[in-house]
Steps between C-alpha positions, in 0.01 A plus 500: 500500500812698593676322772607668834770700525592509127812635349520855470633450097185339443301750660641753321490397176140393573434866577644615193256302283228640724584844465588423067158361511298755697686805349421381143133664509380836597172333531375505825268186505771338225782598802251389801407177329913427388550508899210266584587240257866524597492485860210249525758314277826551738311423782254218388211709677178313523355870520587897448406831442661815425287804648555889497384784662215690306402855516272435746801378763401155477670162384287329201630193305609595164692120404467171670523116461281263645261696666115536364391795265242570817793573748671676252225752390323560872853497703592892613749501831494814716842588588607296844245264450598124467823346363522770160375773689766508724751384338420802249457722831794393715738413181644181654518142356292240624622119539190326618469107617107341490209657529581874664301544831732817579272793622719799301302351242164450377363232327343619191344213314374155688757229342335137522896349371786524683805699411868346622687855435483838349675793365438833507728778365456895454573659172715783586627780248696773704352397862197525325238199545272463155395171588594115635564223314347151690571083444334270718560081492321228594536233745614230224831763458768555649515845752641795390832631685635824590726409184196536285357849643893626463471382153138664420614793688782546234249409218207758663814782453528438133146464423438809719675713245319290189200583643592903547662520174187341335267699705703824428506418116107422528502863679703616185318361276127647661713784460549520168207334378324814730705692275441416211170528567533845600704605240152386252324664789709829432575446106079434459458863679839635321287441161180651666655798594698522167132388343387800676793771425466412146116550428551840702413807316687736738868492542665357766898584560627351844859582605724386850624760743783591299263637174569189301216370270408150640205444260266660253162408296450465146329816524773629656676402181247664289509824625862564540575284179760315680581145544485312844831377478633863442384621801539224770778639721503863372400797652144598530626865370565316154078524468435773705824733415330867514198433622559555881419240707792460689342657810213227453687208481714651821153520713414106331785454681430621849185311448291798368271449185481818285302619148564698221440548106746499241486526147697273245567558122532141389443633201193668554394653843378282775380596858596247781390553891803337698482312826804457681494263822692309664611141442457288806609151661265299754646707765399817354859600442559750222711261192445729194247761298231388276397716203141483389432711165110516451444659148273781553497635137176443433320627794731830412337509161176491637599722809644756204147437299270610760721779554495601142069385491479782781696707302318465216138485645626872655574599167307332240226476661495789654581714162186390341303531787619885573451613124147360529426678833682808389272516122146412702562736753566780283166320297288540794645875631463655132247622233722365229462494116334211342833429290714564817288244744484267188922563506505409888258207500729359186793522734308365833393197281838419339645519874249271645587243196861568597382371853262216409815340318714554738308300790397267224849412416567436875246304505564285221892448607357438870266213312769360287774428759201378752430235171127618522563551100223281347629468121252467305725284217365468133635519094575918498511659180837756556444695169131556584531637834793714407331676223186548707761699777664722273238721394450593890855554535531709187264738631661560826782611331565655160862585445561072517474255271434144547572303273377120462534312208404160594682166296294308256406248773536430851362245719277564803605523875374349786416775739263710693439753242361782786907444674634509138313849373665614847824384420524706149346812681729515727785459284364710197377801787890455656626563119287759446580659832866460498538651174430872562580619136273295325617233257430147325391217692540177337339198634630159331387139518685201469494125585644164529370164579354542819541895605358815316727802608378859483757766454370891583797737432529888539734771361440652916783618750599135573629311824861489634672220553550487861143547552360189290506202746304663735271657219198261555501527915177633641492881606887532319496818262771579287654811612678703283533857319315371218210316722445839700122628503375180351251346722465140615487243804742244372197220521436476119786293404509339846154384400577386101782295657269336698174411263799419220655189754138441586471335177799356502668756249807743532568875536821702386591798425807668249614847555725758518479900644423677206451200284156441537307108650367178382317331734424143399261250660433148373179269528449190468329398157170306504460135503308364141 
């Protein structure tokens, strides 16, 4: 045990090993055990404890030596109660002789063995108390001295600042660990929200309140045909350069959301409705302009197709309808000639065929994109339903001819032969139809291993160009000089195209103005 009034050289080097010792972990129970074990060691305690003030405001033993695992776990000092608490309250050192009958403090546990002396020292970081450190000895010891508490005073100081610089490191370390946990928190929702941008069929452009592009979508991308890392810190005018939305992003930014359309050419025309809003933070301040770019071609088509089925149900429709009206009405208000009524009733019938077809081909293209197309699939014989057609056709019109000279052999289709007898009228009536001046048509088979293909070609006034990819849309007429005064609807083709993919087959078409068609269609050839 250190004697009385020791040399301050050994005292100080002593306190240098403590502090080497203690300041070697971060630790905290490593740092609050190193000071147990050394003091208890210095001293030749029979007993100690090192306790610090929880969250709660109250001492609890976090080390000790020689005391039971019972007093350890239930002990919890209030602040100013007994020899820790106010010690810890008041900040003082305590020197005490024998068992303490003082009344500043309380007895807190009922001690059958005597105790000959005891310690008790604050810990103290920057006049501020985190705890006391405590040694008690027994009668067969010697008493401690006022040397001893100076002593343990100095050691409290350095293990003061262990303790805070382990505790501040254990704060550090929460820290971080909270952080990393966030950041998997954040990067988990990071790939969510990317998960989310990227499976997005609109576009999404998002810029900071100077107009610079902060990020984009893959459909973005797409429609622009731009990379990402093209546009990441350029202007939003790069995409929308002529298109006029600087006055929208200007309201996104005085926290207004506005709409408009706009139409692309990337390479073919494309209708977009654009909403511009604001970009805000959790305090609903204004930080940027996003760009949302809904692609509203589609419901334009159809928007532009009921305009042109009004158009042409005021038209075609009506056409028929007022030639029938007109021929009956003269019918019913005349005497006529028997050759002259037969004349009229000729023409009312032809015009009410002419208006049967026409709601029956509605019908039919209204069935076939609704799927309510039953196909009625077996072997089809192609040569002998188109030489059972031609005669028909032949008869309606007598400056053409159609010309079919079949191959030796060709194998049977799979197909719904009703669809398929629709499929060559419709093509054979449109080459008949679109070849005012008569001519040959030639119809010409061919096939490979799997696919028969079925060319019809005409010597008629032919398609331009520019007007072939849209050629098979529903409603969509050709319109040119040569096309003028021949009737139609523009659902014929729309509705080959249709009973052609049906069965799993293809329709094109070759042509030039002036040059005449070939419309080809392929099947697929019968299993066996």
């Amino acid at each position: 045990m250190v004697q009385p009034k020791s040399q301050d050289r050994e005292e100080f080097f002593k306190l240098y090993e403590i502090s080497r010792v203690i300041n070697s972990s971060l630790d905290l129970k490593t740092v609050l055990q190193f000071i147990m074990n050394i003091t208890n060691d210095i001293f030749k305690a029979e007993a100690g404890s090192i306790m610090l003030i929880n969250s709660e405001g109250k001492l609890i033993i976090e080390v000790a030596q020689g005391l039971s695992e019972e007093v350890i776990r239930n002990t919890e000092v209030v602040l100013g109660e007994g020899i820790a608490g106010w010690v810890a309250q008041k900040g003082e050192p305590l020197l005490l002789d024998g068992k303490v009958e003082d009344s500043r403090f309380t007895a807190l546990v009922d001690r059958k063995d005597v105790i000959k002396s005891s310690l008790c020292v604050p810990l103290k970081t920057k006049e501020k108390i985190i705890g006391v450190l405590m040694l008690r000895n027994p009668t067969s010891s010697p008493k401690f001295t006022t040397d001893h508490l100076r002593f343990l005073s100095a050691i409290a100081d350095q293990a003061a600042i262990a303790v805070e610089n382990a505790r501040l490191y254990r704060g550090e370390k929460e820290r971080v660990e909270e952080m990393v946990r966030l950041n998997e928190t954040l990067s988990y929702e990071k790939m969510k929200v990317e998960a989310i941008l990227s499976s997005m069929a609109d576009a999404l452009v998002v810029t900071n309140l100077s107009g610079d592009i902060l990020t984009t979508n893959p459909a973005a991308e797409r429609i622009f045909g731009i990379d990402r890392s093209l546009l990441l810190g350029r202007s939003y005018q790069l995409l929308f350069s002529g298109i006029g939305l600087e006055d929208l992003w200007k309201k996104g930014l005085h926290g207004k959301t506005s709409f408009t359309e706009i139409s692309l050419k990337k390479p073919k025309e494309l209708f977009f409705r654009v909403i511009v809003s604001p970009m805000r933070n959790v305090d609903g301040a204004v930080q940027g302009v996003i760009f949302l770019l809904q692609d509203i071609t589609e419901l334009k088509r159809v928007t532009q197709m009921k305009s042109e089925i009004v158009s042409m149900v005021t038209h075609d429709l009506k056409t028929p309808l007022t030639s029938i009206q007109g021929f009956v009405e003269v019918i019913l208000s005349r005497d006529l000639p028997p050759e002259t009524l037969h004349n009229y009733l000729v023409i009312v019938n032809e015009e009410t065929v002419r208006l049967v077809r026409l709601i029956n081909n509605l019908l039919d293209l209204a069935k076939l994109e609704a799927g309510e197309f039953k196909l009625n699939q077996r072997p089809v014989d192609l040569i002998k339903i188109i030489r059972s057609i031609i005669p028909t056709l032949t008869l309606r019109s007598s400056n053409h001819e159609i010309v079919f000279v079949p191959p030796a052999f060709v194998p049977k289709v799979f197909a719904d032969e009703d669809l398929i007898i629709q499929v060559l009228n419709n093509l054979l009536s449109n080459a008949i139809k679109y070849s005012p001046e008569g001519g040959k048509i030639t119809i010409n088979l061919r096939w490979s291993e799997n696919l028969v293909e079925v060319d019809i070609s005409d010597q008629g006034i032919g398609i331009p160009h520019e007007k072939l990819p849209r050629l098979f849309d529903r409603f969509y007429r050709v319109d040119s000089k040569a096309s003028k005064g021949i009737a139609g609807t523009g659902l014929g083709l729309a509705n080959v195209k249709y009973i052609v993919e049906a069965h799993g087959g293809h329709l094109r078409v070759r042509s030039g103005e002036g040059k005449g068609s070939t419309f080809t269609f392929s099947l697929p050839v019968a299993a066996g």
